[in-house]
SEFIRO-810362 format. One record per residue: residue number from 1; residue in three letters; x, y, z of N, C-alpha, C in turn. Coordinates in pm, whole numbers, padded with zeros to 5 digits, always signed. Atoms other than C-alpha are relative to their C-alpha. Layout:
<rs>
    i   aa    n_px    n_py    n_pz   ca_px   ca_py   ca_pz    c_px    c_py    c_pz
  NUM  Ala       X       Y       Z       X       Y       Z       X       Y       Z
...
</rs>
This chain:
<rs>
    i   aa    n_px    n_py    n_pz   ca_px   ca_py   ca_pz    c_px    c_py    c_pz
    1  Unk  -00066  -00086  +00097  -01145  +02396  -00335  -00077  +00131  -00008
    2  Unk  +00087  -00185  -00041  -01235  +02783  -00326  +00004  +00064  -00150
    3  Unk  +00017  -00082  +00156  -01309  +02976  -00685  -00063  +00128  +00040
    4  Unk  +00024  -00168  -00030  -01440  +03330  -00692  -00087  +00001  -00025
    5  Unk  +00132  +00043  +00037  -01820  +03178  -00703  +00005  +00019  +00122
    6  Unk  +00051  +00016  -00165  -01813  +03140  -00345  +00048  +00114  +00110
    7  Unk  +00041  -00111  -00096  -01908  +03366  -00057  +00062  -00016  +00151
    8  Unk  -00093  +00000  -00130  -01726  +03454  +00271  -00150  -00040  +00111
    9  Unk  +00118  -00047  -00148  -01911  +03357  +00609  +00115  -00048  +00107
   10  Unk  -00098  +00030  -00077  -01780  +03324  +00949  -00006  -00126  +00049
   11  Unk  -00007  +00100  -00042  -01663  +03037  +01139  +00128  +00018  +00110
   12  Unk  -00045  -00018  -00165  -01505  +02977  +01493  +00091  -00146  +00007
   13  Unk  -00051  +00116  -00107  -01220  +02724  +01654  -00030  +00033  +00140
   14  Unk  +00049  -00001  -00195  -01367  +02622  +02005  +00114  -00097  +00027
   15  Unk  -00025  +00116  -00035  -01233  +02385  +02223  -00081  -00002  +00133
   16  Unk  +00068  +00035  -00129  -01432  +02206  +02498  +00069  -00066  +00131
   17  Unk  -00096  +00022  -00143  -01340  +02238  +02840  -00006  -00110  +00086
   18  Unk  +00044  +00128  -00069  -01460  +01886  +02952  +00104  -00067  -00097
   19  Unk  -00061  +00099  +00033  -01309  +01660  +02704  +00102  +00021  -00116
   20  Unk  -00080  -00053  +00057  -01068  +01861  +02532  -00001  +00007  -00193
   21  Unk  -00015  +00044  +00119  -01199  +01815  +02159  +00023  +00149  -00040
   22  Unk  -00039  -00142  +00059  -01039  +02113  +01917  -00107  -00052  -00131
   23  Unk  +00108  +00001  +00125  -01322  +02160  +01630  -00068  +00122  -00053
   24  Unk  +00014  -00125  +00023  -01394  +02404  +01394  -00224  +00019  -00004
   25  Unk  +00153  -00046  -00014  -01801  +02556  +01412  -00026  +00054  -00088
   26  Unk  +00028  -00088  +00058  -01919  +02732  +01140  -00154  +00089  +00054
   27  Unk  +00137  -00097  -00040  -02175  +03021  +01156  -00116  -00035  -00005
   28  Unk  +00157  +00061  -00034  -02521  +02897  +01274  -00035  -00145  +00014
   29  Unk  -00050  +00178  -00036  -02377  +02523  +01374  -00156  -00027  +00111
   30  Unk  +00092  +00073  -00087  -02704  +02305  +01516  +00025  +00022  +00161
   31  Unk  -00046  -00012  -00109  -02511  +02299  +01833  +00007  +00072  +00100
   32  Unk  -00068  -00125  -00052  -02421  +02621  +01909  +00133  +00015  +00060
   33  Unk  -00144  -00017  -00044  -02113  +02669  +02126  -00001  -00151  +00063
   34  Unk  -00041  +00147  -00089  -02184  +02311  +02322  +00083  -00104  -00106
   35  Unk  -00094  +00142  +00058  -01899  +02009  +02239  -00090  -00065  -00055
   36  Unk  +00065  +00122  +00046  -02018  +01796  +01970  -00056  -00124  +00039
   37  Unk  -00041  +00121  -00055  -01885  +01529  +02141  -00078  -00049  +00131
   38  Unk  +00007  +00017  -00150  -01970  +01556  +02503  -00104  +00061  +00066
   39  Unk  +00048  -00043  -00026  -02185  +01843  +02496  +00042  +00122  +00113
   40  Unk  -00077  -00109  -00140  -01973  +02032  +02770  +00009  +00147  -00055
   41  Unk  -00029  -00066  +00034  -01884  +02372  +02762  +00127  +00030  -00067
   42  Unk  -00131  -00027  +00095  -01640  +02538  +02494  +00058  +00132  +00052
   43  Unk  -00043  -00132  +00033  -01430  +02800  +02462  +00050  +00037  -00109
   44  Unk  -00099  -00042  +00045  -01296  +03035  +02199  +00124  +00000  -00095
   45  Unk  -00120  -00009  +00060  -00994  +02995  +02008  +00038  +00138  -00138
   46  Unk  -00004  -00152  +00092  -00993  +03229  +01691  -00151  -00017  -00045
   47  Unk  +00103  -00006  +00092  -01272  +03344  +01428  +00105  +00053  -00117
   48  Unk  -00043  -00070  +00166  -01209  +03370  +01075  -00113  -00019  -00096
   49  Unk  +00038  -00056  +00088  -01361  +03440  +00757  +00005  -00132  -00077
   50  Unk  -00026  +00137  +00062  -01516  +03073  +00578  +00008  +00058  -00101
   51  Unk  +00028  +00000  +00100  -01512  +03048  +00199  -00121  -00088  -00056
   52  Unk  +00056  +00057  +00057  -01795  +02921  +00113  -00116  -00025  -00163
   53  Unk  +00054  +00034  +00143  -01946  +02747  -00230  -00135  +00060  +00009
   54  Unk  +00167  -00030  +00040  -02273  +02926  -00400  -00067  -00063  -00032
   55  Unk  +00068  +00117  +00133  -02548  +02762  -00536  +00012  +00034  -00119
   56  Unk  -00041  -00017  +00162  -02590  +02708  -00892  -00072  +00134  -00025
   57  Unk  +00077  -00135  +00014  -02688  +03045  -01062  -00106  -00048  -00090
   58  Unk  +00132  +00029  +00041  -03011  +03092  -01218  +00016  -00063  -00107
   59  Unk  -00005  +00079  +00050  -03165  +02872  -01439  +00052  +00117  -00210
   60  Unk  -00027  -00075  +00125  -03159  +03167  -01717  +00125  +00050  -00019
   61  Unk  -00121  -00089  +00036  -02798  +03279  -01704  +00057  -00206  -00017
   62  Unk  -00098  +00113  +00031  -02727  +02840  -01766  +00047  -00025  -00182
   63  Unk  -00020  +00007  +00115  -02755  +02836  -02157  +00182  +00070  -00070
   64  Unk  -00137  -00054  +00057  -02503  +03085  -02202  +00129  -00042  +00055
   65  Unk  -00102  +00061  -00029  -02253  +02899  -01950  -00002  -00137  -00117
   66  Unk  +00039  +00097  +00034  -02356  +02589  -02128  +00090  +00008  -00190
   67  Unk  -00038  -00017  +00131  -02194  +02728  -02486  +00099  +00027  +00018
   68  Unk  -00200  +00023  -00023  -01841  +02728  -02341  +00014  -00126  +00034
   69  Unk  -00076  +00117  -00024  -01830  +02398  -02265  +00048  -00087  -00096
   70  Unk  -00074  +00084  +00124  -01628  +02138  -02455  -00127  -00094  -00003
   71  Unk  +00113  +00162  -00001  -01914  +01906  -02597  +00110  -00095  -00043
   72  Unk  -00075  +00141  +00083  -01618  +01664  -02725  +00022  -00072  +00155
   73  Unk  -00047  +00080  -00127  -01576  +01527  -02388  -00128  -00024  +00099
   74  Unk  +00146  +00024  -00074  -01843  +01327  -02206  +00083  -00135  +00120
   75  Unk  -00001  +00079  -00105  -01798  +01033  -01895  -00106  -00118  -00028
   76  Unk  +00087  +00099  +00012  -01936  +00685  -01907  -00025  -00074  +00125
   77  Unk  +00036  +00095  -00119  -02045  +00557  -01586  -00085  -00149  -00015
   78  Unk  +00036  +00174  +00055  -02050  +00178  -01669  -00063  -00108  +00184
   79  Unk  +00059  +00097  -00109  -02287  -00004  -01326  +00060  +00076  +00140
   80  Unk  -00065  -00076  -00099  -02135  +00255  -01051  -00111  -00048  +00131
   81  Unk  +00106  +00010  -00090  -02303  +00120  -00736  -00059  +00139  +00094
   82  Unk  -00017  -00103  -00055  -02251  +00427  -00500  -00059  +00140  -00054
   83  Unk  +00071  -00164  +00069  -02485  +00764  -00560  +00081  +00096  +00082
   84  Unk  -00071  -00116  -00025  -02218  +00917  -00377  +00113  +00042  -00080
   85  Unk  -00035  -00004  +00139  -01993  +00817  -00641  -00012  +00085  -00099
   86  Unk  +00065  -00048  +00160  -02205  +00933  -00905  +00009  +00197  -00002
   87  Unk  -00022  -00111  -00035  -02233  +01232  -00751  +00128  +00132  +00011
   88  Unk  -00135  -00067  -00017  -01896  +01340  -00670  +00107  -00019  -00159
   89  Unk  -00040  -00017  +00182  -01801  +01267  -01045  -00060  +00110  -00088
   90  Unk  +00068  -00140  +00089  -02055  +01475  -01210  +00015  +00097  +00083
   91  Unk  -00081  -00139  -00060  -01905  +01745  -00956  +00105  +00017  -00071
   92  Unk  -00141  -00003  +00058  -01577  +01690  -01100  +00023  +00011  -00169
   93  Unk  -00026  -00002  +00120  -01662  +01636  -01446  -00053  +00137  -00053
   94  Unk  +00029  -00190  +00074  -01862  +01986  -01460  +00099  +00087  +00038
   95  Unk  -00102  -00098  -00053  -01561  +02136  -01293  +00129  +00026  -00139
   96  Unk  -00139  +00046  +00119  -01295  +01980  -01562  -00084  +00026  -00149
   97  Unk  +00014  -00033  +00147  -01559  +02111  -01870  -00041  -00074  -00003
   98  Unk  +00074  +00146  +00088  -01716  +01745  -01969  -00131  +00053  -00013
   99  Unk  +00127  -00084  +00046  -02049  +01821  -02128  -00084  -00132  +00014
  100  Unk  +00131  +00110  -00029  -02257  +01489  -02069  +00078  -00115  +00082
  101  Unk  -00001  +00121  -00081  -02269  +01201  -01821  -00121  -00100  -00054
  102  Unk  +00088  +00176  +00071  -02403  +00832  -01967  +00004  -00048  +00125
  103  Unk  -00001  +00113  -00106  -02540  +00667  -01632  -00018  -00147  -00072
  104  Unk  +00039  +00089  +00092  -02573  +00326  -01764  +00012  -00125  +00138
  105  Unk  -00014  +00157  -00080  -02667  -00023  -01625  -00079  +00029  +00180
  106  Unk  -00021  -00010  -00136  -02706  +00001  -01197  -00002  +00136  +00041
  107  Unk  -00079  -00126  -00048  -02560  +00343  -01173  -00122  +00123  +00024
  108  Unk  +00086  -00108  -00040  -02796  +00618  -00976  -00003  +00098  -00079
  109  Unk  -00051  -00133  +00056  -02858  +00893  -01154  -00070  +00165  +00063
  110  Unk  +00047  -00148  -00068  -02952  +01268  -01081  -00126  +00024  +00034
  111  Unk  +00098  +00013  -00092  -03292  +01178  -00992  -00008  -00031  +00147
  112  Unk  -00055  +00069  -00109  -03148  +01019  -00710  +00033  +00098  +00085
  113  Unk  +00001  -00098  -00077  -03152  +01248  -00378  +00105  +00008  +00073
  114  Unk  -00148  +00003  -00070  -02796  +01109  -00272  +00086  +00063  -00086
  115  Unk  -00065  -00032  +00073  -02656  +01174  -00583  +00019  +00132  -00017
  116  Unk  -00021  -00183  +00043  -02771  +01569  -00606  +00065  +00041  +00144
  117  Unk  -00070  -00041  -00169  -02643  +01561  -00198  +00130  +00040  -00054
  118  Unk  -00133  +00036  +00030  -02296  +01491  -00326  -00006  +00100  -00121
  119  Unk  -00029  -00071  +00071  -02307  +01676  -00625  -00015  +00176  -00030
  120  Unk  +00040  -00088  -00083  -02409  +01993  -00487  -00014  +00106  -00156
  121  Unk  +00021  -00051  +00104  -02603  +02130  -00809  +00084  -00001  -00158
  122  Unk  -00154  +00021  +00092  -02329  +02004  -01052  -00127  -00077  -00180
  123  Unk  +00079  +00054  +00108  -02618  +01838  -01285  -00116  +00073  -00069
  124  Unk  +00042  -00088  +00056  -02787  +02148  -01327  +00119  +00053  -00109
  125  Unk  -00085  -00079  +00101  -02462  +02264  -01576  +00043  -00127  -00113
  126  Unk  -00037  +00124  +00113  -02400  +01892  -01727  -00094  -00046  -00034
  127  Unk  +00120  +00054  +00043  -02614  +01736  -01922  +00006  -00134  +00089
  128  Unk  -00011  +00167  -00031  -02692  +01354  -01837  -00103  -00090  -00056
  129  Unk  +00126  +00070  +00102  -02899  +01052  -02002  +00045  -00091  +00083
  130  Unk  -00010  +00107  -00039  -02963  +00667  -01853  -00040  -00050  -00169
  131  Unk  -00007  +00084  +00087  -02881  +00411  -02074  +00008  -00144  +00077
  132  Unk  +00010  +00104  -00054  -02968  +00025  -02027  +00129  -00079  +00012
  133  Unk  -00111  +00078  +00056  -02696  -00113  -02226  +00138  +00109  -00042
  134  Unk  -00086  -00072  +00057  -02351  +00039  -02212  +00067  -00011  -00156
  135  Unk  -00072  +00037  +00085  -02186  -00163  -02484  -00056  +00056  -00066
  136  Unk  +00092  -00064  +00088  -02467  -00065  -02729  +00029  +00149  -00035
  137  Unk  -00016  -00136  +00007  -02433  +00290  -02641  +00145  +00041  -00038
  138  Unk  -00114  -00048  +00068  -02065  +00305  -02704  +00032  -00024  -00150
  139  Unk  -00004  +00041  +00128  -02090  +00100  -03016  -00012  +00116  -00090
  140  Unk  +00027  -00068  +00051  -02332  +00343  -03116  +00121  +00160  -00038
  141  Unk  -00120  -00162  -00046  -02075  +00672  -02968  +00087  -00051  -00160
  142  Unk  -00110  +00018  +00075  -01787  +00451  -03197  -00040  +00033  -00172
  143  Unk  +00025  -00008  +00156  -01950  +00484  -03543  -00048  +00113  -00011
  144  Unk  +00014  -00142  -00002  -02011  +00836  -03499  +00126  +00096  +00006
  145  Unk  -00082  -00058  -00016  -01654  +00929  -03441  +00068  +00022  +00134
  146  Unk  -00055  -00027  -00193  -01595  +00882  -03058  +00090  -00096  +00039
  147  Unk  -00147  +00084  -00051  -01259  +00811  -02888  -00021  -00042  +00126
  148  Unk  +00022  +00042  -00132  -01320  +00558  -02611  +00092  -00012  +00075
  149  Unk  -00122  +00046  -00108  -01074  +00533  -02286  -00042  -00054  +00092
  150  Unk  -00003  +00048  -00121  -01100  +00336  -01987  +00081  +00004  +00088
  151  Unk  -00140  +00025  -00104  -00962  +00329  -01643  -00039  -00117  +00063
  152  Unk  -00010  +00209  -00074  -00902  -00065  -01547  +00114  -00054  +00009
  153  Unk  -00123  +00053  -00045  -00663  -00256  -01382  -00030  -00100  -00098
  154  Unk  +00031  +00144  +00121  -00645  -00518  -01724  +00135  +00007  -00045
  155  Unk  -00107  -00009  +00085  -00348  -00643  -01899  -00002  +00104  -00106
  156  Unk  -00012  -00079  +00124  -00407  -00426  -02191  -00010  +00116  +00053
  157  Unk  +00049  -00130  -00026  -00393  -00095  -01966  +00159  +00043  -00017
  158  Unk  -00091  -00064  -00005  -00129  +00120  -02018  +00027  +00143  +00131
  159  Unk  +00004  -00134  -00165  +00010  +00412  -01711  -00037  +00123  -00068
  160  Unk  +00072  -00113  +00008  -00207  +00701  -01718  +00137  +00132  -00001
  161  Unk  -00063  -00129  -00017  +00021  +01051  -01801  -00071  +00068  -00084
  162  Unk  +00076  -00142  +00043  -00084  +01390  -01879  +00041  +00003  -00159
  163  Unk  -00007  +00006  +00175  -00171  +01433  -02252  -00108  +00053  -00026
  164  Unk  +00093  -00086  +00056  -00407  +01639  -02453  -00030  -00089  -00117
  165  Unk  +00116  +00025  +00120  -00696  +01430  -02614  -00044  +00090  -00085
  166  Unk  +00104  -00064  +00086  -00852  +01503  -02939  -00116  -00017  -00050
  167  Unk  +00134  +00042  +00136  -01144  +01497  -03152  -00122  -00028  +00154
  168  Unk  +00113  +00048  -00130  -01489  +01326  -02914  +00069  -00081  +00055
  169  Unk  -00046  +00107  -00019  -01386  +01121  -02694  -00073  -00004  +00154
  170  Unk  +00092  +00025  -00088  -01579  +00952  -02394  +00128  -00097  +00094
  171  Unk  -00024  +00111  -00072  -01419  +00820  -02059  -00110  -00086  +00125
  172  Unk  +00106  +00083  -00022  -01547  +00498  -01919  +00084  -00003  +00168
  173  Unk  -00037  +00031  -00138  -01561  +00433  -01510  -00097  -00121  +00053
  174  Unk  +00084  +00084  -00070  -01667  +00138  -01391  -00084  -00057  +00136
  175  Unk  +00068  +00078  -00130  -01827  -00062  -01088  +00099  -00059  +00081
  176  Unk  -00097  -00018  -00128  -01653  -00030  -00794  +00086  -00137  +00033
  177  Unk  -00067  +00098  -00062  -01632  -00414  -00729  +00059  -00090  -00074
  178  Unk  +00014  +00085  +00123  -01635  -00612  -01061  +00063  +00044  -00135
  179  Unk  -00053  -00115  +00097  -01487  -00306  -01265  -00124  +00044  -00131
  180  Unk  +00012  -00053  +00125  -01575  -00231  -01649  -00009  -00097  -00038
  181  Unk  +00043  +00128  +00035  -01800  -00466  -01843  +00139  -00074  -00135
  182  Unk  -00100  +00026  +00099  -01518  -00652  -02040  -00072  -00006  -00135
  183  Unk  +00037  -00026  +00153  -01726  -00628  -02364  +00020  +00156  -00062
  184  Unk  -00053  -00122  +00045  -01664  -00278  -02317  +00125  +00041  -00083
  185  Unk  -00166  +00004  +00055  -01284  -00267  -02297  +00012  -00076  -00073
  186  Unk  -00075  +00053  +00114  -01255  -00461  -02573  -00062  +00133  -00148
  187  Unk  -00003  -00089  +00070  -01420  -00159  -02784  +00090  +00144  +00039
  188  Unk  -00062  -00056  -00023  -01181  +00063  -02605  +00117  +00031  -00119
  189  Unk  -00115  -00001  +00094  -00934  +00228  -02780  +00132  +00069  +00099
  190  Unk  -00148  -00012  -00137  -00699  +00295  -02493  -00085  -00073  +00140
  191  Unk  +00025  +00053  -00168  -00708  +00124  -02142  +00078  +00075  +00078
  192  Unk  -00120  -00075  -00084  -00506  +00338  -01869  -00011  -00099  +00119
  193  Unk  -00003  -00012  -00174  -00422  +00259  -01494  +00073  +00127  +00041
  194  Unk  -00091  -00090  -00043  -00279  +00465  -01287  +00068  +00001  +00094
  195  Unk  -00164  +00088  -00039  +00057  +00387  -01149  -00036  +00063  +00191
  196  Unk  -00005  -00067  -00114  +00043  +00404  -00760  +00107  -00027  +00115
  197  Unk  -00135  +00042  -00056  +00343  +00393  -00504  -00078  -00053  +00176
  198  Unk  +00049  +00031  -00200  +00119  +00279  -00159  -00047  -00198  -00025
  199  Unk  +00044  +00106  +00000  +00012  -00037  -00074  -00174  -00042  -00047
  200  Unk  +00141  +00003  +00052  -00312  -00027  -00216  +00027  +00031  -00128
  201  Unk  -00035  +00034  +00152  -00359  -00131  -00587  -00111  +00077  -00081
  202  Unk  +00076  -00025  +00078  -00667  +00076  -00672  -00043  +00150  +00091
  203  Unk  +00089  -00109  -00107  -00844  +00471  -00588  -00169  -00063  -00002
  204  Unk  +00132  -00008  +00030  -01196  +00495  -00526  -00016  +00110  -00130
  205  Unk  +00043  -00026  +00183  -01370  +00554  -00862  -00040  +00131  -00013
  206  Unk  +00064  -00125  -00007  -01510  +00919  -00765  +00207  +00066  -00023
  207  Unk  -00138  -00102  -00012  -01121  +01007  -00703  +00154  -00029  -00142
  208  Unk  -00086  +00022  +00094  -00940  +00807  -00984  -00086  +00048  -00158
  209  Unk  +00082  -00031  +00113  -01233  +00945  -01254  +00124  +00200  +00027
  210  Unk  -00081  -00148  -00042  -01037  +01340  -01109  +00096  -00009  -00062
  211  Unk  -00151  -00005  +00015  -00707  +01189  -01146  +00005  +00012  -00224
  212  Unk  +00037  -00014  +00149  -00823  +01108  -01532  +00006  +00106  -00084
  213  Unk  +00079  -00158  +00066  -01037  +01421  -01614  +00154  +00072  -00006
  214  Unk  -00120  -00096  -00029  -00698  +01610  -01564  +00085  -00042  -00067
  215  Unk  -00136  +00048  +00128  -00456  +01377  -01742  -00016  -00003  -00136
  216  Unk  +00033  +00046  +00091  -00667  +01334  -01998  -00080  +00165  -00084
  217  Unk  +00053  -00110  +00009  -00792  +01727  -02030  +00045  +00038  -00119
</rs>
């Protein structure tokens, strides 16, 4: 996705004259002009103009981004095995505005050198905390005023559509294989799924936490 943060550089379609692979190169590729693949010689095709993402800006211009964000909206990562996961959420959730990530239980957090791979400076603009015990921590969230949601395939889930939450409210993502600790969803105050037309009954949790953040914005 391209925003008006990120910087032009160039980049090249070759194709290699041995084993015919078409692949794009960007500017200062390990490789150089030799086939990935094969190593053979390339040739040619066009050059154009990449878009590519900046890093995060300095640490002194973050405060003042940091006072536009919505604090009513935070992410609960309930045992997430995957730090690529984790990662590619707290990308998404600083993109969609969420102002804190709860690692909790299992779940890597931004110490983790896979997790900042994947999240490509995204936890420099969100906050984040580890917690042992999710339930606890939501308990706590609930008697403070916080609206819990989950996304789980459970009888009690209702189909995810676009709607404008109010007040705090925290969504929960669970563990990839086992889901969302059911002591959770039972302090839930909504369950969603989200309705899908393929033969496959579930997204990965980095891409159905997106589909959320957005319905639920």
């Amino acid at each position: 996705m391209y925003n008006a943060s990120m910087k032009p550089v160039r980049f090249e379609i070759r194709i290699c004259n041995t084993c015919g692979l078409r692949y794009p190169m960007a500017e200062g590729n390990a490789f150089g002009v030799r086939c990935p693949a094969c190593m053979g010689e390339t040739r040619l095709i066009l050059r154009r103009q990449l878009i590519r993402e900046t890093e995060p800006a300095l640490p002194e211009s973050l405060p003042l981004r940091r006072k536009k964000r919505d604090t009513s909206r935070a992410v609960l990562l309930d045992n997430i095995r995957s730090a690529w996961n984790v990662g590619s959420i707290l990308r998404t959730a600083e993109g969609f505005g969420f102002a804190h990530a709860y690692c909790c239980g299992i779940t890597p957090t931004p110490e983790n050198q896979a997790v900042t791979k994947t999240s490509l400076g995204a936890e420099e603009w969100i906050t984040w905390s580890y917690h042992k015990d999710a339930v606890k921590l939501i308990k706590g969230l609930k008697q403070n005023g916080w609206k819990v949601y989950a996304l789980e395939d459970d009888a009690r889930a209702i189909p995810l559509k676009k709607k404008k939450s109010t007040g705090n409210a925290v969504l929960i993502v669970g563990n990839e294989v086992t889901g969302i600790d059911p002591e959770l969803l039972d302090l839930c105050d909504a369950v969603y799924y989200i309705p899908m037309r393929g033969a496959k009954k579930s997204f990965n949790a980095a891409i159905a936490f997106g589909i959320a953040a957005f319905a639920l914005g």
